[in-house]
Structure formats: C-alpha cells, structure tokens
C-alpha positions as CSV (number, residue, x, y, z in Angstrom):
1,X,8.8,-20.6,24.1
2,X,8.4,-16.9,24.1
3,X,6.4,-14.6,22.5
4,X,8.7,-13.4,19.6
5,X,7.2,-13.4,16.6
6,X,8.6,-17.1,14.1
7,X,9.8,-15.9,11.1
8,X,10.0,-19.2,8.7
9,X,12.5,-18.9,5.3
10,X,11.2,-17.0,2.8
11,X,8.5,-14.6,4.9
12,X,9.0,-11.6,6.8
13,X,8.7,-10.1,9.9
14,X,5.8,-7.9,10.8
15,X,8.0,-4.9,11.5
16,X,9.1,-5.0,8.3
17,X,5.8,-5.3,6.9
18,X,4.6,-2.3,8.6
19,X,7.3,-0.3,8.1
20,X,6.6,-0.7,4.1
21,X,2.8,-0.3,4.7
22,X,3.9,3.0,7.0
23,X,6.1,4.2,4.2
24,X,4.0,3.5,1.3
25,X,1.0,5.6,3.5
26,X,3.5,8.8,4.1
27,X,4.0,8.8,0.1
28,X,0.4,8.5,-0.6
29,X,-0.6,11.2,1.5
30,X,2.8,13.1,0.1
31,X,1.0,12.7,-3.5
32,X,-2.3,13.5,-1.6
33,X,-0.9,16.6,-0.8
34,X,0.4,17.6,-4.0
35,X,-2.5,16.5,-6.5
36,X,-6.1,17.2,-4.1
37,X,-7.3,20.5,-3.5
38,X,-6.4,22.3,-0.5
39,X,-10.0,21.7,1.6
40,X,-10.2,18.2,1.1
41,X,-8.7,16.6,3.9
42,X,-10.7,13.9,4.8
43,X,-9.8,12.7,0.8
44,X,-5.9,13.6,1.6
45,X,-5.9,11.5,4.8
46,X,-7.9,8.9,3.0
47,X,-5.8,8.3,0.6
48,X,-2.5,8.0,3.0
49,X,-4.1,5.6,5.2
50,X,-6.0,3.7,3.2
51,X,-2.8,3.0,0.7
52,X,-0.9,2.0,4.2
53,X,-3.7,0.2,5.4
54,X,-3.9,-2.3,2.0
55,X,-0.6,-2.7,1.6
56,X,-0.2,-3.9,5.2
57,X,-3.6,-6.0,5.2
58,X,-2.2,-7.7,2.2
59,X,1.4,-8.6,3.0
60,X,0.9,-9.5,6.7
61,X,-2.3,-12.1,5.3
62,X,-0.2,-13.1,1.8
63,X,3.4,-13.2,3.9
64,X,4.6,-17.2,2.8
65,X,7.1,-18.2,0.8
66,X,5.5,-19.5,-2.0
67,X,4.1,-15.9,-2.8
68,X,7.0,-14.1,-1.9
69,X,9.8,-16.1,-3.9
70,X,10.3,-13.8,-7.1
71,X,9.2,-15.5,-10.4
72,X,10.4,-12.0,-12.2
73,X,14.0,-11.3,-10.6
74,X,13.2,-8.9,-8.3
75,X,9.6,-9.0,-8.1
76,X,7.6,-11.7,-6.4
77,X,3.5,-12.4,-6.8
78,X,2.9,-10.7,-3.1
79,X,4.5,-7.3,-5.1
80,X,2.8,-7.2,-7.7
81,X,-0.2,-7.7,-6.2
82,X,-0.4,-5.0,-3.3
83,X,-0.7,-2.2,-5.8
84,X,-3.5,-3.9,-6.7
85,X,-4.9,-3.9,-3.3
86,X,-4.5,-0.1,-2.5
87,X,-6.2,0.5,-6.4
88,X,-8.9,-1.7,-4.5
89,X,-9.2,0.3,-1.5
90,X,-9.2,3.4,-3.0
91,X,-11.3,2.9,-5.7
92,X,-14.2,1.5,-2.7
93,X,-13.5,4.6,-1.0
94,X,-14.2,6.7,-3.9
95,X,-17.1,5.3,-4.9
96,X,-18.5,5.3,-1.1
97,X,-17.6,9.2,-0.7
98,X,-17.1,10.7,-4.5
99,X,-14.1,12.9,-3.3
100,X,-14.1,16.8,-4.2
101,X,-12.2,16.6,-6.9
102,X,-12.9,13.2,-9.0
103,X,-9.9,13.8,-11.7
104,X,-7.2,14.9,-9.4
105,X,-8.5,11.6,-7.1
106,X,-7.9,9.6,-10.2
107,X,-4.1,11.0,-10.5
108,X,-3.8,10.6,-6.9
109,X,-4.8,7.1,-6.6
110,X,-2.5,6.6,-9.5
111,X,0.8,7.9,-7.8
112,X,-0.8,5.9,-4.7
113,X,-0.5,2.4,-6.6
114,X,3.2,3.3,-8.1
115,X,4.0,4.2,-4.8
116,X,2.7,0.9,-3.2
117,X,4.5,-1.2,-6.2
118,X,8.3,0.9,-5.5
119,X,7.6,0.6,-1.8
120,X,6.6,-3.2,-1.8
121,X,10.0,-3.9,-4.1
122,X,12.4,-1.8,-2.8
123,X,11.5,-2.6,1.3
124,X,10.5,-6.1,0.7
C-alpha cells in the first residue's frame, strides 16, 4: 500500500480541503483590504490567515460522511458550521490584540464568515 491519501464515500480529499481553506483566506484578506485601515497589517494578514486557517482546521478534523451528507439540499452540517469556526478564530484574535480599528474589524470579520459559508458550499 502506498502512501496516497484513502478517500472513503462521502469525505474529501485534503487538496480539496485546502484549496477551500486557501480560497476562503485570499477573500478574507480581499475584505481585509477593503474594510481595515491602511497601517494595520498585522490585523489585514490576521484576518486572511486566520479565516484559512479555521476553515481548514475544521474540515480536515470534521471530514466524514455523516457530517458532510447535506440535511438542507445543498448544505451539509460541516458548512454550516466552518463560518462558525472562522467567527471563533477571529473573534479570539480580537480580543487577544484589540485591532486598530474595532468597528471596521467587526465588518471585516463579518464578510470573513460569509466568505467562509460561500466558499465551504460552493467548493465543497
């Protein structure tokens, strides 16, 4: 036996989960970009690795069948649930390191978590 990576019915692969978490990061930081002032980097790279970083922690641990069969057509529990996740991980990092601008975070971390939910359905 080799050292590919077993793929059972129902689950996916961990290229495809990383591409989604990858994706999901690059729009985060996108919306980063757009919403957080201009000298608050460490927030704007926050933000896009941190929302790639959940969404990946999340699917790779949560990647079984019974979690990924959709209840809702379309949406399954393990999509619904990784917005959740990045709202977790961004909200600890917030409240870690207030960022420089707290509203604009908020707005930010908002478009993160939409971006996370369209990601997680449309890749997944």
């Amino acid at each position: 036996m080799g050292t590919e990576t077993l793929v059972t019915a129902g689950s996916f692969t961990s290229g495809q989960i990383a591409v989604t978490a990858v994706v999901t990061g690059v729009l985060a930081f996108a919306a980063a970009l757009w919403r957080l002032p201009r000298g608050a980097w460490a927030d704007r790279v926050a933000v896009g690795v941190l929302a790639g970083v959940s969404v990946f922690l999340w699917r790779i641990s949560a990647n079984m069948p019974e979690l990924n069969s959709d209840g809702l057509p379309g949406f399954s529990a393990a999509d619904w649930l990784a917005p959740v996740m990045t709202y977790l991980f961004l909200s600890v990092y917030a409240d870690l390191r207030v960022p420089a601008d707290a509203r604009r975070y908020r707005q930010t971390r908002a478009l993160a978590v939409i971006a996370s939910l369209v990601v997680d359905v449309v890749t997944l």
